[in-house]
N, C-alpha and C positions, 0 to 999 in steps of 0.2 A: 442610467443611474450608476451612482458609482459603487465599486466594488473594494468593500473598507471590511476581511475577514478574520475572523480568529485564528488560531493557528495553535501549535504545541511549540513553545517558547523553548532555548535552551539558554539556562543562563549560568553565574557564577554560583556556586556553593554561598549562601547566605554569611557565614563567616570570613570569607575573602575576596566579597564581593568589591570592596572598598581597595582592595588589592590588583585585583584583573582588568578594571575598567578602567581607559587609558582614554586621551587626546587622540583625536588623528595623528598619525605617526608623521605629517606633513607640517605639525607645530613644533616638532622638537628639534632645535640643533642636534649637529653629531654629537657635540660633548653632553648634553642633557640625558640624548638616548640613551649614547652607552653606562650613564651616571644610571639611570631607571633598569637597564637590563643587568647593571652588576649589582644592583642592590635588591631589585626585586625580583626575585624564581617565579612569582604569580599574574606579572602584570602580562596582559593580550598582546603589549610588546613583543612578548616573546614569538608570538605563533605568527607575526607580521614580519619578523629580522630574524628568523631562523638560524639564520646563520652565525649568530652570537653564541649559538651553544656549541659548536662542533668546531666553531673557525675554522670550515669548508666554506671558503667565496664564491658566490653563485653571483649570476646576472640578475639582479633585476628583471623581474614579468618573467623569465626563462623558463622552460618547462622545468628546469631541475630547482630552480628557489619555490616555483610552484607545489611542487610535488613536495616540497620539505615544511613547505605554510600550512598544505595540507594535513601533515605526520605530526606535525607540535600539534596542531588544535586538537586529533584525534587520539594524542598524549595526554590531552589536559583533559581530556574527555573520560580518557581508561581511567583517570589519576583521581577521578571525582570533583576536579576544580569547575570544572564542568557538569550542569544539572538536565536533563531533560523534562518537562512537564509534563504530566498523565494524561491533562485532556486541555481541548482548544480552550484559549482565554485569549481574552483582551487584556491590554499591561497599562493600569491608569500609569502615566510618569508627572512626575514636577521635579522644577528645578526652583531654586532659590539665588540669583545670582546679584548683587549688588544694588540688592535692595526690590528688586522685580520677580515676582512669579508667575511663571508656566507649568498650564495644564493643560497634557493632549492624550493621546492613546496610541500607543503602540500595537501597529496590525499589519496585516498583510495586503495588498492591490492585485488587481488585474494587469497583464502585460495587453489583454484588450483593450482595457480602457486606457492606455496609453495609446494603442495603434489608434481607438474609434475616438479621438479629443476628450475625453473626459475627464483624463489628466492636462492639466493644462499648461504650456511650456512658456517662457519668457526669455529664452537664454537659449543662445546655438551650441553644438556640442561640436567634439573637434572629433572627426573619424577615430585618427588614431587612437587617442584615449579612450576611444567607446570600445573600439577592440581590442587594448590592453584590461580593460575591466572586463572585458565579454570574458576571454582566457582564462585570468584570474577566476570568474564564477565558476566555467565550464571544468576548471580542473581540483578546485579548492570544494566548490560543494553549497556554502554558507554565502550567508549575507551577516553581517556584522556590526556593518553603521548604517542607520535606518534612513534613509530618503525624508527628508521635511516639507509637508505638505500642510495646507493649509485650508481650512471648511469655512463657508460663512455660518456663523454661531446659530445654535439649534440649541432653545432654551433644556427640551427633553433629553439630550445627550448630555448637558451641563449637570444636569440632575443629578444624571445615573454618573457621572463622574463624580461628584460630591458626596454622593453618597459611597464610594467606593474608599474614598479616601476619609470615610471618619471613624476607622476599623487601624487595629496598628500596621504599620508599611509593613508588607516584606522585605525591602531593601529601605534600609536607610543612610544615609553616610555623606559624609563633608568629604573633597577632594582639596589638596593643598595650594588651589587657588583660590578657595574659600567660596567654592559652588559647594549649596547639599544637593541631592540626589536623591529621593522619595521614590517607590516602586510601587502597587499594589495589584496585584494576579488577581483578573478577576474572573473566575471559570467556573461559578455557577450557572446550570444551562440555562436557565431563568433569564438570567441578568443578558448572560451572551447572545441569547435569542432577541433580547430586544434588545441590544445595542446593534446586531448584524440588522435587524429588519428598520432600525430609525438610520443607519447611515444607509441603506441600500434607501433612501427618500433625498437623498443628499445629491442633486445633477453633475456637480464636475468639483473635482479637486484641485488645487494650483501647486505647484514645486515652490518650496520657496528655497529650497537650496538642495540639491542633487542632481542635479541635472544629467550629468554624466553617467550617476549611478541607476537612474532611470531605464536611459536611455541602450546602456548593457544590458541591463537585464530582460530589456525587452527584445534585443538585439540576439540574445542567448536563447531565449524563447521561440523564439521564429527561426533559427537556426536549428533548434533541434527537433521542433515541429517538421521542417524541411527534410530534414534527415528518419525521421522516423514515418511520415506519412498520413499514419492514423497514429493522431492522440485522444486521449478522453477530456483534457481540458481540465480534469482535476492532478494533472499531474504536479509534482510541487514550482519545479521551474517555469511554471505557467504564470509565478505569484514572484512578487518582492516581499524586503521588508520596508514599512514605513512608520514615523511617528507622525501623526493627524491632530493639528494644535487648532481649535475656533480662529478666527480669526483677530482676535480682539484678545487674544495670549500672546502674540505674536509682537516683535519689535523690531522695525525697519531701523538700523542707522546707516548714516551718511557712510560711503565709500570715497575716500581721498584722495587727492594726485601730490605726487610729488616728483616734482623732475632735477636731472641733472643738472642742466647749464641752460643758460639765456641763449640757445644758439647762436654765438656769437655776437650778439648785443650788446650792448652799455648798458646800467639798470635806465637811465633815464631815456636810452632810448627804445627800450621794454617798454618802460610806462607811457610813452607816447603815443607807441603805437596801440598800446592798452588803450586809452581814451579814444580812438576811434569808437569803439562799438560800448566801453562801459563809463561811467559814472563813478569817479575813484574818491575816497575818503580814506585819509591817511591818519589812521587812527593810534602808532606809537608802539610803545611797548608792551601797554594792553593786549592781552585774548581777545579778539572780538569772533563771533560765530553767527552766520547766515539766520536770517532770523523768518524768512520766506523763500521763495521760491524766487528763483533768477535772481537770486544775489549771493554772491560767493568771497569767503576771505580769503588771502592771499598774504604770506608769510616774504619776505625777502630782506635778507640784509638785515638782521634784527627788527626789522619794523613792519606791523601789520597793518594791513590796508582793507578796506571793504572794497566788493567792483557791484555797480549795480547795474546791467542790464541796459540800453537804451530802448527808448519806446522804437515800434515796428521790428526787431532783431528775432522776437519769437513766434512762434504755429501753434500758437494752444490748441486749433483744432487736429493736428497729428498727435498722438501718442507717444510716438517716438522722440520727434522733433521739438517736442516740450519739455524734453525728461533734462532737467539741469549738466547732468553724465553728458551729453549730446554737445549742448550747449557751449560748454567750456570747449569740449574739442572744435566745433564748429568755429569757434571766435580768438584760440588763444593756442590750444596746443597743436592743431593744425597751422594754420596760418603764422601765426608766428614764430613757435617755439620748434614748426617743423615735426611733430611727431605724427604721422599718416597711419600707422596699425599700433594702437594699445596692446593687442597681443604675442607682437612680437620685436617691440622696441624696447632696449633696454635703458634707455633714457628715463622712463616711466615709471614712478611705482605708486605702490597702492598702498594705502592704511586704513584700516578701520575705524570706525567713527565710536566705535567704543572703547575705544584708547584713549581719546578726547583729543582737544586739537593741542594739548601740551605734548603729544608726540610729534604735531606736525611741525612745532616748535624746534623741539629735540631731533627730527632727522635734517635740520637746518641747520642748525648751529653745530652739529656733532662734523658739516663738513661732509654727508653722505649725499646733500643736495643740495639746488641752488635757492631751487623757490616752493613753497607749497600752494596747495587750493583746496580750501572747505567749502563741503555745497553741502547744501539742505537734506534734509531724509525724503527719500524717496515715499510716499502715501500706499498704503493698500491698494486701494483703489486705481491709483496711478497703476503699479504693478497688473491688477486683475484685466484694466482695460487692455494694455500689452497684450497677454494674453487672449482675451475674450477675443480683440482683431488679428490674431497670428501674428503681429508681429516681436519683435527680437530687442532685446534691451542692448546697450553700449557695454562691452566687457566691463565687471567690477563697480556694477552701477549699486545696489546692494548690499548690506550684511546686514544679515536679519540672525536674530537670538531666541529661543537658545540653540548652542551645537549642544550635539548630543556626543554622551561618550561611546569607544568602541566596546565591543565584548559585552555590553551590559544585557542585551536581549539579541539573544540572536534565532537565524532562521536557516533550517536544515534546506539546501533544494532536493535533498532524497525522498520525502515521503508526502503521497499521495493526500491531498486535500479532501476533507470527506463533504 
């Protein structure tokens, strides 16, 4: 059963909460960042680009930017921008973003139940990154951006989250993307005993986005279990942090392709060979958007096309081999377009399906690519089965909402779990 625990939270000072909690620093241009780090003294930016205060240039992952990621947080911390909490609590969070809301909880996991499946994976990790985050943890201390995991809905959890939230937030606050942010600590023993003893009834968790972050901290775990011999298990690096959203809070969109060039094609003899395997409808200068499964739209030359699929082309009985992501490479950016690894072609890029497909538009016409392709939102379900049978989804098959920001609740690896 899964191990979903309370913890002593350290968070922003309630006054400048709105100020500390930042984007992945992986969403900001250079000119955005340095724009946020010269205007803002309080944002978690800081304790992530250290080197903006000293302009001492360090490397990247290096043991010396480490060790200085480390001295800002534990500045912000002397400074009081930083809060620790007295006793373990759950952190009900909601987000409010373009019209949809998310309720989950902010807690801590098991690096057990990552080794024994109970966390349940869909997504391969790349070594290297697992041990640029391993370092990262082993020298910095904290966990910062919580891991997004996902429960099938437990009406009694639903409860005790409703009721948590009809008391005023401790955090409340809009971010200038026009996301609010709700908070509420919930650490009466009461209340935390029977949330820890209804999620320990809970069989397995699913990632729905951290993969990587997971997979270090379990990686750091067993490394220093190795190193030290005998542990007690309640050590803190035994634990992550995670937010735990029902299942049915959760929002899958579409992940998109956009490529460079027709390798070396003519459009019309793209679409040619296009009509081998799909079903083409040349729909103009209309949006049109996938409206099921095996049907995908397709951007080129100012004019949008639907492709739909030929009968026998799919394996609804693999899991894999159904997922739309699979699909498209199987019949169009393999075979035609020549692209063989999404991971490391630069031909290839990705967008978000919650940008809408007027981006997929926009990186067309701007002349940053040749052609685009919209495919349908991947299903829970779809995703859980992945899972359930161990296997591995297609790079960028996903983007599931909401991200959570950095700094907002964070998790010490120094002190022992009671």
């Amino acid at each position: 059963m899964a191990s979903i625990l309370p913890f002593r939270g350290i968070r922003p000072a309630a006054d400048k909460v709105h100020l500390v909690a930042s984007r992945s620093v992986d969403n900001y241009s250079r000119g955005d960042l340095n724009d946020k780090l010269r205007g803002n003294p309080y944002s978690f930016l800081h304790v992530i680009n250290p080197d903006f205060a000293d302009g001492q240039k360090t490397k990247p992952g290096s043991p010396e930017r480490l060790k200085k990621v480390k001295a800002t947080w534990e500045k912000f911390y002397a400074e009081g921008i930083f809060e620790k909490d007295n006793n373990p609590a759950y952190y009900v969070y909601r987000q409010f973003k373009q019209g949809n809301t998310y309720t989950g909880i902010i807690a801590c996991t098991g690096i057990d139940d990552y080794f024994n499946g109970i966390i349940k994976i869909h997504e391969q990790t790349l070594t290297e990154r697992e041990n640029k985050l391993k370092d990262y943890l082993d020298v910095c201390d904290f966990n910062a951006e919580p891991v997004l995991f996902c429960y099938p809905d437990d009406a009694e959890i639903n409860t005790l989250m409703m009721l948590a939230t009809e008391r005023r937030a401790d955090f409340d606050f809009t971010t200038t993307d026009r996301v609010r942010h709700t908070l509420w600590v919930v650490d009466q023993p009461e209340q935390v005993k029977h949330l820890r003893e209804r999620f320990a009834g809970i069989p397995a968790v699913y990632i729905a986005d951290g993969h990587h972050r997971s997979a270090s901290s379990a990686l750091l775990g067993k490394e220093r279990r190795d190193k030290q011999g005998k542990y007690s298990g309640k050590e803190a690096w035994n634990y992550y942090l995670g937010v735990f959203f029902p299942e049915s809070q959760l929002r899958i969109y579409d992940f998109n392709r956009v490529v460079k060039d027709l390798n070396g094609l003519g459009e019309d003899e793209f679409l040619a060979r296009l009509a081998h395997d799909f079903e083409i409808r040349k729909a103009g200068q209309e949006i049109v958007q996938p409206e099921h499964k095996h049907a995908f739209s397709m951007y080129l030359d100012g004019i949008w096309y639907m492709l739909h699929l030929r009968e026998g082309r799919t394996n609804d009985q693999n899991p894999v081999e159904s997922l739309d992501a699979y699909l498209l490479t199987k019949y169009i950016l393999d075979p035609i377009l020549g692209i063989k690894d999404l991971k490391v072609d630069k031909r290839v890029g990705f967008v978000s399906g919650i940008k809408g497909p007027e981006e997929l538009k926009n990186q067309v016409d701007n002349w940053k690519f040749k052609v685009a392709f919209g495919l349908y939102p991947v299903a829970m379900q779809e995703l859980k089965r992945i899972a359930d049978t161990g296997n591995i989804m297609p790079p960028k098959t996903t983007w599931v909402e909401p991200k959570m920001r950095s700094g907002l609740v964070m998790y010490s690896l120094t002190e022992d779990h009671s």
